[in-house]
Structure formats: C-alpha cells, structure tokens
N, C-alpha and C positions, 0 to 999 in steps of 0.2 A: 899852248894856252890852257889857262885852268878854266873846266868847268864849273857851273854855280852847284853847291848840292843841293840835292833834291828835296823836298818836306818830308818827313819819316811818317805823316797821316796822309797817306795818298789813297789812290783809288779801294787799298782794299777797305779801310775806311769807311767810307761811305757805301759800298756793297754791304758791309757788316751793319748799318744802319739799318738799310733796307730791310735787311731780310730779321731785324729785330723787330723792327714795322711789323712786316705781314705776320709775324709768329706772334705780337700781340693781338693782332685783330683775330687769330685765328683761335686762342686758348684762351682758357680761364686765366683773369685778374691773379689770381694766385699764383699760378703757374707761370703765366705771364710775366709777374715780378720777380719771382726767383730765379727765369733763363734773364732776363734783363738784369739781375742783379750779378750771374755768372758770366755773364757778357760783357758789362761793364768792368768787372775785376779783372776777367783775362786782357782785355783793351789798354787797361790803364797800366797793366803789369806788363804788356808787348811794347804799351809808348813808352813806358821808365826805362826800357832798356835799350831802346832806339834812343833814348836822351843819353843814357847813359855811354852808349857809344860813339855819338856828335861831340860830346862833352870830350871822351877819350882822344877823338879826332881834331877836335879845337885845338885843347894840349897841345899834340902832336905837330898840330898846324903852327901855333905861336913858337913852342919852342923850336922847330927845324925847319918851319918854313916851307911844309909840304905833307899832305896825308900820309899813313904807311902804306898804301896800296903804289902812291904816286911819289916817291919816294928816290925813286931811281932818274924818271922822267923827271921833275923837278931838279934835280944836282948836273940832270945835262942840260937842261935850259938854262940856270942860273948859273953857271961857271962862263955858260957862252955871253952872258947879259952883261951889261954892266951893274956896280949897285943902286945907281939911282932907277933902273927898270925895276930891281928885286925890292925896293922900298914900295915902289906904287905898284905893284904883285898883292906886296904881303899886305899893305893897304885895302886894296879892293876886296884882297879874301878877307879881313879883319872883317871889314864892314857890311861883308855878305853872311861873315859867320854870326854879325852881331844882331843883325836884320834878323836870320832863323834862331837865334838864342830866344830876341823878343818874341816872334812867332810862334814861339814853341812855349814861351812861357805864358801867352795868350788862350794858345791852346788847352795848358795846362789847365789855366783858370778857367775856359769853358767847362773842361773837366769837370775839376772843382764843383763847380756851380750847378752840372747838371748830377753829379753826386750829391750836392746835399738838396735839390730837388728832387732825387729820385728817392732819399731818407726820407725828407715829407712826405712824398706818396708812400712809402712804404708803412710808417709811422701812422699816417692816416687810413692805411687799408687793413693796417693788425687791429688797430680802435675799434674799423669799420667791423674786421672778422669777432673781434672781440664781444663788440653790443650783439652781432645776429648771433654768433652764438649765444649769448645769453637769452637774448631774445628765443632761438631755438630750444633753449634751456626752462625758460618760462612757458613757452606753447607747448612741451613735452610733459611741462609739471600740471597745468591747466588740461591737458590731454588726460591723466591719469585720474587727477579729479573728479572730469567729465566722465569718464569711464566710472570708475567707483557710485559714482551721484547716481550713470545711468543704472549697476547693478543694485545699487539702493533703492533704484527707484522700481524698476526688475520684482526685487523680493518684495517691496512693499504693494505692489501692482499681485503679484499672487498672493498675497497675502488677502486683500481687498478682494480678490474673486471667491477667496476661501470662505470667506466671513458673507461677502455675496450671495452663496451657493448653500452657508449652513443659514444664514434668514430666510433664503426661500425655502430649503426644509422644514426651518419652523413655522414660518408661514403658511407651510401648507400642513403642517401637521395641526399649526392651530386652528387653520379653516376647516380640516375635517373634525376636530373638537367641538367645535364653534356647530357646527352641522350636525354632532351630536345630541350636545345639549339641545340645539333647538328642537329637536327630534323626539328626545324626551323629556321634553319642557312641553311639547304639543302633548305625548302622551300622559307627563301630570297632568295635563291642564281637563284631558280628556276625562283620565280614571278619578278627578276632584270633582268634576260636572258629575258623572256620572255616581262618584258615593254622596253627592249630596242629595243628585236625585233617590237614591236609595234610604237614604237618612232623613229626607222627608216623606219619604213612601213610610218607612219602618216607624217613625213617629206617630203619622197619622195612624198607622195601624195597631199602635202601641195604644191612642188614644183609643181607636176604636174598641179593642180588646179588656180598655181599663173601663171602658163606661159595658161595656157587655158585662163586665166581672161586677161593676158596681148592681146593675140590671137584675145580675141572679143572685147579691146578696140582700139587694133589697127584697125579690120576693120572694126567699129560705127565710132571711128575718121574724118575718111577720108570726111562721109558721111554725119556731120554736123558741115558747116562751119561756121564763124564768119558771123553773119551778122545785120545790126541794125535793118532791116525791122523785124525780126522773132526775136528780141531779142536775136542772138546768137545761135538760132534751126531752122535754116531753112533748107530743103531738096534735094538735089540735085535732077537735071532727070535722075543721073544711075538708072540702078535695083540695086536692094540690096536683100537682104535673106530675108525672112519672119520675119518681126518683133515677132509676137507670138509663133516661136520657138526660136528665142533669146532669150528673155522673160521666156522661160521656162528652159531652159539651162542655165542662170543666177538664177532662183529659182531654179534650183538644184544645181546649186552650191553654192549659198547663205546656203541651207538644209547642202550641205556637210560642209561647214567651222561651222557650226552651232553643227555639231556631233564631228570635230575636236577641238572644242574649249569646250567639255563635257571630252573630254580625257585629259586636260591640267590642274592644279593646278592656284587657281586664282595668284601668284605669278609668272608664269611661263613666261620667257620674249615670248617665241612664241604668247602669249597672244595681244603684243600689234600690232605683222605682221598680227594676224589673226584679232583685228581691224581694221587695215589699209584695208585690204583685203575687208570686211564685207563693210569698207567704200566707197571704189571704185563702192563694186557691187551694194549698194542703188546708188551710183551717176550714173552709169549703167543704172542700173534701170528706173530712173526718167528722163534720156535720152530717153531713150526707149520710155517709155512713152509719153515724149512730141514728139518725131517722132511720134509716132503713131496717137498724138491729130492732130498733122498738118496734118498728112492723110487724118482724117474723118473730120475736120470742115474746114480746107484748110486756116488757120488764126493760128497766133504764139498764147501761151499761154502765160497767165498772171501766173507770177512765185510768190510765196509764201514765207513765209520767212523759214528760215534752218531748224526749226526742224517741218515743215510741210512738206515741200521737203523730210526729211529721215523718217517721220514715217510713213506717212500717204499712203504709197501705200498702201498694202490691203485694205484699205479702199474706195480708187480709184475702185478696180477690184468689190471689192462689190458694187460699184454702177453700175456698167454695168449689173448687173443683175437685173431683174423687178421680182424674184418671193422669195428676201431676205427679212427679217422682217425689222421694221423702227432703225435706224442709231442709235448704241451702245455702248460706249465702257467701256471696263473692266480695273477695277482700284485695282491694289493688295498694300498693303499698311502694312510698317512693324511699330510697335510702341513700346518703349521702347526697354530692350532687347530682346523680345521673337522672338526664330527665327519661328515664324510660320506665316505669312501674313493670312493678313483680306480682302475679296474678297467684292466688291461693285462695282453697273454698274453705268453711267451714261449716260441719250437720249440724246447724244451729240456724231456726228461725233469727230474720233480721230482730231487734227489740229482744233478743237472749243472748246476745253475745258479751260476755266479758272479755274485761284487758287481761287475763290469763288466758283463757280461750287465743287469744290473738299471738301472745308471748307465747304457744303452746304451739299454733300453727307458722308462724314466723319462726322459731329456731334458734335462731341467731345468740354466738359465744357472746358475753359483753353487755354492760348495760347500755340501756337507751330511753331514751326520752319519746312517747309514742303520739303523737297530733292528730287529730280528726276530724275531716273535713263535716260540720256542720252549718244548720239554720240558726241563725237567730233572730229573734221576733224584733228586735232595735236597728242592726249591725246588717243583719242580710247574712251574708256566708260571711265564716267566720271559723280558723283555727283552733281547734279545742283541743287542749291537753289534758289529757286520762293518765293518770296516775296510781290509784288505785287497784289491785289485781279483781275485785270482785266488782266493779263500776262497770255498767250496763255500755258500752259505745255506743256513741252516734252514727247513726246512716245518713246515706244519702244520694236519692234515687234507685232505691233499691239493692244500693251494695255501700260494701263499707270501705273508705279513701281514710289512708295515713300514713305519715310520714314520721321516718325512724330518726330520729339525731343522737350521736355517743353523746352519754350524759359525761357531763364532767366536773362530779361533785359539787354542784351550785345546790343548793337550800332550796326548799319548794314546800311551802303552803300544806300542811296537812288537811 
C-alpha cells in the first residue's frame, strides 16, 4: 500500500511560530522585526525547497508511477496487480498529490499575505522610527537652544549683579556725598549766621566810630579858624581839651578802622567809607598837629605838599624823641607776579624820598615802571605811578609800598 505524504509545514512549523511569539514579547520592536524578518526569509526559503522537492516527487510520481525512494516496492506491487488496480493506485495518488499541491499552494498564500502584512508593519515602524527620530532630532535642537537661552541668560543674570553691585557703590558713595555737603552746607549755613552777626556788629561799630570821628571834628572845627596870618591854623584864646589825648583817641581810632578794614574783602564797597574815614582822621591828625606846633613855637607852620601832609606823621612823632636811631624808612616792593614783597630801608625821612633814591635802593638791570601805593582824598587808596627821578613818593602808614612792572616802551604823560 502507498502511504499519503506528509505536509512539508508540520510540527516544526508551528514551534518556530512560538518561539518568534515569545522572542517578540521579549525585545524591542526593532529587533523584534528584523529576527521576524530573518525568520520569515529562512521559513519561506526551507518551504520553496520542500515545494520544490514534492513538485520533483510528483514528476516522478506521474511519470513512473511511484516516488524514487519507493520505487523498487512499487515495480513489485504493480507487476504482481493487474492494470486496472495500477490505474486506481495512480488515481488516488494523483488526487492526494493534487489535494497537498492545493494545500501548499494555500499555504503559500498565507505566506504571501502575512509577508506583505508584515512589510506594513515594517513600513509603518521605519515611518514610526523615522518621525521619533526627528522628533528626537527636534527635542535635541530645542535642547541646545535651551542650553544657549540658559547661558544667555547666565551672562546676562551676572551681568545684572555687576551693574547691581556698582549702584550700590554709587549709591553709597553718593550717600556719603550727600552727608557731606549736608555737613558743610550746616557749616556755611553756620559761618553766614555767624559773619553776618559780625557785619552787623562791625557796622554798628563803623557807625559808632564815624559819629565819634564826626564828635571830634565838630569840636577841633570850631577851634581853628580861617585865618591868613597862621595860614588858616590859627588858635583861639578858648581852652580846649588836651591836644595829646585827642591825638590819642584819633590813633585809636585810626588802629580801629585799620582792624575794620582786615575784616572787609578788597572789593567790599564799605571799603571805600572806611577810606573816607581813615582820610578825615589823617586830616585830623595833621590838624592836631599844626595846633599843637602853634602851641610850642607860637608861629603858623609852613604846609608841605599832600602826600607829606598824609604820610608823614609818624615820622613827625619820631622826632620828638631824642633817644630814636637816625631817620629811616622801610620800602616793601612787589615785582612781577609774585605775591611775596622784597623789604629794603632807605636813610631817608618818610616825605624825602625820591624815585631815584628808590631806583638806587632797588638795583635792578632793566627798565620799569614803578606804582605807589597811596591816599586819595576822592578815590581812597589808590595806585600812583612816579615817574620822575626827582618826584617826592607817596607813603603809606609809615613805609613806603610799590610795585615794579618791565616797562615796555608805552608813551607816558610827561
């Protein structure tokens, strides 16, 4: 008897399923599809060649009427048979061979079909790998961004502390400013109270001193009249006060306008009341004095010209004395810009000194132009330029103040 043959997808088959199962549940999709993909190939290439050996065995069957394995057995059965048994033989096998043809060709198509399902999965899992890569690709470029953004934000965050850190050093450097000035804004505010209180003190005391000074010219006035025998000084037969405490109470007063006018700024108009003032009191003075000549020698003085008249008292009083050194005077002298004066005497009463005398004790290579600090009865103090080698100079306060400038060929006034 011939046996039916077998299915060529038998048991191992479905083992090889199985264990494509649990090896997908067990690895990654990726991996998963590539053993399934090597698994399906070698499967399909083990069944084409089990077809292809059925198919050789069919052959062999239709044309001799028997497998090659069964070949021998088949030629002792069929010689012993008759032909109508070998007919319904080759019959049955025809129809068993045509049954696993169809079978196989079924299978085939399972095949088929779960090969081009398994090219969908695959097709849809490259797509799938393809967007998350990209997508991995986009959250990698968004990552770098954020990283940058954060170092951006990094440097600008120290930045922000730097600029932080130098406000509050300015801030505190301008709060300790700010605590300066107020500081000496208290003390302007202090030393302005206090020189105004001074400059109302020194006022009233100005006033004081000017109605004193009006006091002892009003009562000298009275006491020497016009007259042409004494030049205009001559004495009445009242009494009168003591010349030599007039005398002195005009030297303190003279002292005071002299400390009043240390407290004044050379610009300060009181400056020019306290010449007026200073000028009255040498005219005072030199009153004084010629009352007093007419006292002791009972004959008018011979008058001098103006600025012998204002400087030269002291020098007067020094000669009433017989135990003073011989007749001196001191010459302070500023030259160019330096503020510091150059001190030189010359043996010459004040009211004797000429501008040679002076060019004689100064020295100096070079012409110059020589200024003299004087009185004037309009003006107050006032620069006087000496010119002249034989012209008498101005004093003032008992010594003589000038100032040198390089002449430098300008024209001047003969």
């Amino acid at each position: 008897s011939i046996s039916p043959l077998s299915s060529p997808r038998g048991q191992s088959s479905h083992t090889d399923r199985q264990d494509l199962q649990h090896q997908e549940s067990s690895e990654s999709p990726g991996a998963v599809m590539e053993r399934w993909e090597d698994s399906i190939s070698e499967m399909l290439e083990e069944e084409v060649q089990e077809a292809r050996k059925m198919v050789s065995a069919l052959q062999a069957l239709l044309l001799h009427g028997s497998l090659p394995e069964e070949e021998q057995d088949v030629c002792v059965s069929l010689d012993t048979n008759s032909a109508e048994q070998q007919l319904v033989v080759l019959r049955g096998r025809l129809d068993q061979s045509m049954e696993e043809i169809r079978e196989l060709k079924r299978e085939l198509l399972r095949c088929k079909q779960e090969m081009r399902n398994l090219q969908g999965v695959k097709e849809a899992q490259q797509q799938r790998l393809c967007s998350q890569e990209a997508s991995i690709l986009q959250t990698k470029q968004e990552l770098l961004r954020a990283s940058m953004s954060k170092d951006e934000l990094n440097n600008q965050n120290a930045e922000l502390k730097w600029k932080l850190e130098e406000c509050n050093r300015l801030w505190s450097e301008c709060k300790m400013d700010v605590g300066q000035k107020d500081r000496l804004l208290q003390q302007l505010k202090y030393k302005l109270e206090e020189s105004q209180k001074t400059q109302t003190e020194l006022q009233r005391e100005l006033q004081q001193k000017h109605s004193l000074l009006q006091d002892l010219m009003s009562r000298n006035l009275p006491e020497i009249p016009n007259s042409p025998e004494n030049n205009g000084y001559s004495y009445s037969g009242n009494p009168a006060p003591p010349v030599s405490g007039q005398a002195e109470e005009v030297q303190l007063l003279r002292d005071a306008l002299r400390s009043l006018r240390n407290n004044f700024s050379d610009q300060d108009p009181q400056q020019h009341t306290l010449d007026t003032l200073e000028q009255g009191i040498v005219s005072l003075m030199d009153r004084l004095r010629v009352l007093h000549t007419n006292r002791g020698r009972g004959k008018s003085p011979r008058r001098k010209g103006q600025h012998t008249d204002l400087d030269s008292w002291p020098s007067t009083n020094s000669r009433q004395s017989h135990s003073n050194p011989p007749p001196s005077t001191k010459i302070l002298y500023f030259t160019g810009k330096s503020p510091t004066p150059s001190m030189i005497h010359v043996s010459k009463r004040l009211g004797e000194v000429t501008l040679r005398d002076v060019k004689a004790a100064v020295d100096r290579e070079g012409n110059y132009r020589y200024h003299f600090k004087a009185l004037d009865p309009e003006f107050g103090t006032v620069k006087e330029e000496v010119f002249l080698d034989g012209a008498v100079v101005p004093g003032w306060e008992g010594k003589i103040v000038a100032w040198l400038e390089e002449d430098g060929g300008e024209e001047r006034p003969l």
